[in-house]
C-alpha positions in Angstrom: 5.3 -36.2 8.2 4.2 -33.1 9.7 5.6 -29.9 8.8 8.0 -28.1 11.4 6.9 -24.7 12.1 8.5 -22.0 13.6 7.4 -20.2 16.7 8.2 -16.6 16.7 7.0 -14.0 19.3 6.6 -10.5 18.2 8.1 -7.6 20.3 5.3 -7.4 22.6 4.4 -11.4 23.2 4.0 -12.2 26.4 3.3 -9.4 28.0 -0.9 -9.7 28.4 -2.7 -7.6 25.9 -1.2 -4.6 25.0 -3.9 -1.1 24.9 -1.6 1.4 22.4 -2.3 5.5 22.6 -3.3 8.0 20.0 0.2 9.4 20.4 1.9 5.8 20.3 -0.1 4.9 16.9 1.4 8.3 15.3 4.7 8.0 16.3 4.7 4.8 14.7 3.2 5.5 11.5 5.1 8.9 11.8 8.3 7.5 9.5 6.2 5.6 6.9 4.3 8.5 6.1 6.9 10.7 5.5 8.8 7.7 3.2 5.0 8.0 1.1 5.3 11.4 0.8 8.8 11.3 -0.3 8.7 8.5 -2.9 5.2 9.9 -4.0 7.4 13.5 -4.6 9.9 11.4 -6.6 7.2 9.5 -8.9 5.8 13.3 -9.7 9.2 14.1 -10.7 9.6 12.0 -13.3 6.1 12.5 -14.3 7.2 16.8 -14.8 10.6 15.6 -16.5 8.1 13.1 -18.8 5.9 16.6 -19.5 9.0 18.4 -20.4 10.6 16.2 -22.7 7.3 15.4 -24.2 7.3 19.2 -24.5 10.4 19.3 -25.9 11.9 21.7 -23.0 14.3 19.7 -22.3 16.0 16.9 -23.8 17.9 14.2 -23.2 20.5 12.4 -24.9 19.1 10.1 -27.4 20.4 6.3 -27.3 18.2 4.9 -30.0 16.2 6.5 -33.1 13.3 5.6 -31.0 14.2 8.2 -28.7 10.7 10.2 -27.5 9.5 6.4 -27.3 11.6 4.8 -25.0 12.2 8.1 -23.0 9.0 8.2 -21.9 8.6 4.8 -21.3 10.9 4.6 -19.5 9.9 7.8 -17.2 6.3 6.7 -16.9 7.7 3.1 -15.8 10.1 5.1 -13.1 6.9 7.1 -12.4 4.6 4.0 -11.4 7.5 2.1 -9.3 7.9 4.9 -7.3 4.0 5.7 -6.9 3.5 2.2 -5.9 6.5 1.9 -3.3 5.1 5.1 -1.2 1.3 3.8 -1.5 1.9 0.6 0.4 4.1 2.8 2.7 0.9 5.0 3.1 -1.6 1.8 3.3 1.0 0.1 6.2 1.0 3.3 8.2 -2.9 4.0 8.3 -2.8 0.0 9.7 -1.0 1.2 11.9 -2.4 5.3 12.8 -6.4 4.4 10.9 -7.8 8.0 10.9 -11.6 7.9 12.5 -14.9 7.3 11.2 -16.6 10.0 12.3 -15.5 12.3 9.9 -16.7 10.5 6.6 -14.9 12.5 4.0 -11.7 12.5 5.6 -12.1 9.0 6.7 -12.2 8.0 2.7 -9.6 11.0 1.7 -6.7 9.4 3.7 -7.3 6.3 3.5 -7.4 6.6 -0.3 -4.5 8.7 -0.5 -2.6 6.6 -3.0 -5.3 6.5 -5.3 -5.1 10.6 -5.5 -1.5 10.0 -5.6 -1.9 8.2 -8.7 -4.5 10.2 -10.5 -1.6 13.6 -9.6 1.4 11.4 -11.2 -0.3 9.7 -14.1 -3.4 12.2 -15.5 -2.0 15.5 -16.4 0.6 12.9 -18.6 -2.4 10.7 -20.2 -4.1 13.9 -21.0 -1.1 15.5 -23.0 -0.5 12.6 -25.1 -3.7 12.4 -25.9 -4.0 15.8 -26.8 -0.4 16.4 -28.4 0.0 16.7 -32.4 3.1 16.3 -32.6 4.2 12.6 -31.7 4.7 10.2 -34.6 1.5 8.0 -34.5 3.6 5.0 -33.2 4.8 7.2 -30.6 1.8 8.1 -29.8 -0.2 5.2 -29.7 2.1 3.5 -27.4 3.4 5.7 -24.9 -0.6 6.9 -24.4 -1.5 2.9 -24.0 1.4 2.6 -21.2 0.7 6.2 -19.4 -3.4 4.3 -19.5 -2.1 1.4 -18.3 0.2 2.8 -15.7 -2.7 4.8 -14.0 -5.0 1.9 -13.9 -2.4 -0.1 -12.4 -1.0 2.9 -10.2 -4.4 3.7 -8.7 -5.8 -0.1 -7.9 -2.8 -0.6 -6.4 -3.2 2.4 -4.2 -6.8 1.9 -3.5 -7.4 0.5 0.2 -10.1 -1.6 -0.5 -11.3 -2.3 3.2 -9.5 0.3 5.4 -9.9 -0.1 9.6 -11.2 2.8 11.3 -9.1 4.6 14.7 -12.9 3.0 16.3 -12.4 -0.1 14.6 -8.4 -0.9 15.8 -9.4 0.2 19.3 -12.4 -1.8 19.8 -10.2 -4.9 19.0 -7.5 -4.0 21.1 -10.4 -4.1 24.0 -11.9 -7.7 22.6 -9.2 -9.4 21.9 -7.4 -10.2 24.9 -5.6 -13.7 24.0 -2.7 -13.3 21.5 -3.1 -13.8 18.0 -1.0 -15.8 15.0 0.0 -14.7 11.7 2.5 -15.6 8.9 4.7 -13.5 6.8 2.6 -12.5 3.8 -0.9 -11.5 4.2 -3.6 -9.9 5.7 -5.0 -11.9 7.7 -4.7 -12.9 12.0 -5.9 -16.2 13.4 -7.2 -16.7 16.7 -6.0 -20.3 16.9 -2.6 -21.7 16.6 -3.4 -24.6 14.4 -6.0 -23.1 12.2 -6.0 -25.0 9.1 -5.3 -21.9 6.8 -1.6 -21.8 8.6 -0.6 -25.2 9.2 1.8 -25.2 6.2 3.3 -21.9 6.8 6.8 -22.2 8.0 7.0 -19.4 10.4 4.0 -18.3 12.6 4.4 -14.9 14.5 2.3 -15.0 18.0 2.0 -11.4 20.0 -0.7 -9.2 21.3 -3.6 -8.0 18.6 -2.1 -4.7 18.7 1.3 -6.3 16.7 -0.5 -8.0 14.4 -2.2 -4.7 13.6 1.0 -2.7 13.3 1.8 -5.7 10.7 -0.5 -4.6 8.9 -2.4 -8.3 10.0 -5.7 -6.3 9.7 -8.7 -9.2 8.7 -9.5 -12.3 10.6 -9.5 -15.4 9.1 -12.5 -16.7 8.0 -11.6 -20.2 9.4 -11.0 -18.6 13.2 -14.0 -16.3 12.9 -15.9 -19.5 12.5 -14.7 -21.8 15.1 -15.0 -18.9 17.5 -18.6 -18.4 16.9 -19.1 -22.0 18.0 -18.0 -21.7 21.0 
């Protein structure tokens, strides 16, 4: 027995393709930026607050003996959530506004924002534990392997490994003149309706190319890319 799938239309379905406008593609990515800033501000708080009690500025109220331990644990932890949350903000709005290629350097600064993000909120940390003489070895060993671990996992998570130019984006809003399908998680549009990569999916989204880009829909599947170079 087949599967029943759900149909939905996006905003703009039905409507023949839809062309958007420098202006239109800021305004839209306009809110998610600022939430990135904002939430990368926070993770650099914590990552200062981390500093100073490591520093022993400031402290806060112990609620075990492993106090220094667990503090910063728990800081760096706070740290990372928070850096992660505003990079995918980041990475969904340059889907939606992709800076141009023309300019190389910039191109790669913002699409690799996060990644600086993460080397800002994690680094000057990792360094001072490292460095600092007076944590307990245990203390030291472990909060230095999490801070490590934190801005490995910080900064892949941040990195936009195949980021879509302003060119790019507009180019397919020109080629692509059918609409396109795509399922709740992902990356990927398909061209065709029953592609085999999205038969069991229970809800298929169908709209203009232009949706599925702000979706953050931004590679085609393979499987569609083939059949359409048969044709």
């Amino acid at each position: 027995m087949a599967k029943k799938q759900e149909f939905v239309a996006t905003k703009n379905a039905g409507q023949g393709p839809r062309k958007t406008t420098k202006e239109e593609r800021r305004a839209g990515a306009s809110g998610k930026r600022i939430a990135a800033v904002i939430f990368w501000l926070i993770a650099l708080a914590f990552e200062v607050v981390a500093i100073l009690v490591l520093n022993k500025t400031i402290f806060i109220k112990p609620f075990t003996t492993d106090y220094m331990l667990y503090t910063l644990i728990g800081l760096l932890v706070a740290d990372l959530i928070f850096l992660i949350i505003g990079s995918q903000f980041w990475k969904r709005a340059n889907d939606i506004d992709p800076p141009s290629a023309k300019n190389k350097l910039k191109f790669f600064l913002w699409n690799q924002m996060g990644l600086i993000a993460s080397v800002i909120c994690f680094f000057p940390i990792v360094i001072l534990l490292l460095s600092n003489k007076d944590l307990d070895a245990k203390t030291k060993k472990i909060v230095s392997a999490v801070a490590v671990a934190a801005l490995l996992i910080g900064s892949v998570t941040s990195i936009d490994f195949n980021p879509m130019s302003e060119e790019e984006r507009i180019a397919l809003e020109e080629e692509i003149t059918a609409e396109v399908y795509y399922t709740t998680f992902g990356k990927k549009y398909h061209t065709h309706s029953d592609c085999q990569a999205i038969k069991n999916s229970k809800t298929i989204y169908h709209g203009p190319i232009a949706d599925a880009l702000d979706a953050g829909r931004t590679e085609l599947c393979k499987f569609c890319a083939e059949r359409d170079r048969k044709k």
